[in-house]
C-alpha positions as CSV (number, residue, x, y, z in Angstrom):
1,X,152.7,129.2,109.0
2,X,152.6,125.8,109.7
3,X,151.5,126.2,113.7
4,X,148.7,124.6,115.7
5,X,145.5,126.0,117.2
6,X,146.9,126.5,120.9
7,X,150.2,128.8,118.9
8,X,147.8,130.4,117.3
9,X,145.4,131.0,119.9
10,X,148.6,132.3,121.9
11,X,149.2,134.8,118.9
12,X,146.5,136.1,119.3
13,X,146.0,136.7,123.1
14,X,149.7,138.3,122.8
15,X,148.5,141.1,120.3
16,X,145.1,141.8,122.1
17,X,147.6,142.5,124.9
18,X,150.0,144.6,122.7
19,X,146.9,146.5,121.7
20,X,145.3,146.9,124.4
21,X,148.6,148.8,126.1
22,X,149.0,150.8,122.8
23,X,145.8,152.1,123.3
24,X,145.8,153.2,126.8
25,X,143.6,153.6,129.2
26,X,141.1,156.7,127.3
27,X,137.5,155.8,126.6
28,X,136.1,156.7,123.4
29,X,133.6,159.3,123.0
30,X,131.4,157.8,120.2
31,X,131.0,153.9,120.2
32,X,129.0,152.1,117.6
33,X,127.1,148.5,119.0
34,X,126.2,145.9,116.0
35,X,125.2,142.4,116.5
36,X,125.5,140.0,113.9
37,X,124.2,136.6,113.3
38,X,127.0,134.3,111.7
39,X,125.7,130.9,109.8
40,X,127.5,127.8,109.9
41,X,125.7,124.9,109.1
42,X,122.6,124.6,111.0
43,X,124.6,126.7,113.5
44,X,123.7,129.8,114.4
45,X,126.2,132.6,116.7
46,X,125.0,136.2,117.6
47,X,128.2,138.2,117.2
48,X,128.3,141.9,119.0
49,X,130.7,144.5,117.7
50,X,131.7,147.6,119.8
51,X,133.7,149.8,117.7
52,X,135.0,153.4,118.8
53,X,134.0,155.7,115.9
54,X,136.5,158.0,115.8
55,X,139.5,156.0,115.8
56,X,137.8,153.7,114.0
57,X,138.8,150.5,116.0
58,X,137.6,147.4,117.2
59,X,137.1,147.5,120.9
60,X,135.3,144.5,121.8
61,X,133.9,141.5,119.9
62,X,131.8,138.9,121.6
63,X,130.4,135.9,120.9
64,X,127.1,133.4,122.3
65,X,126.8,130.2,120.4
């Protein structure tokens, strides 16, 4: 695509906020919570998942380093 990391990192704050609208403002009624620890290196980053079962979609993804 040939962009840099600020285009891309404005790519994808524009879709969040596309999905985010798409999806409304309902709350789920069956969320699933998974952490995972991602290995780089000698670096490690807990990862936490929240993901609404039903739809099966990604609702929140965070990150600690």
């Amino acid at each position: 695509m040939r962009i840099n990391w600020d285009q891309a990192q404005h790519l994808m704050e524009r879709a969040m906020v596309r999905g985010r609208v798409a999806k409304g403002d309902a709350l789920p009624k069956q969320i699933g919570v998974d952490e995972k620890t991602i290995v780089k290196g000698r670096q490690y980053m807990d990862m936490t998942l929240v993901c609404a079962l039903e739809e099966a979609t990604v609702e929140y993804i965070g990150g600690q380093p």
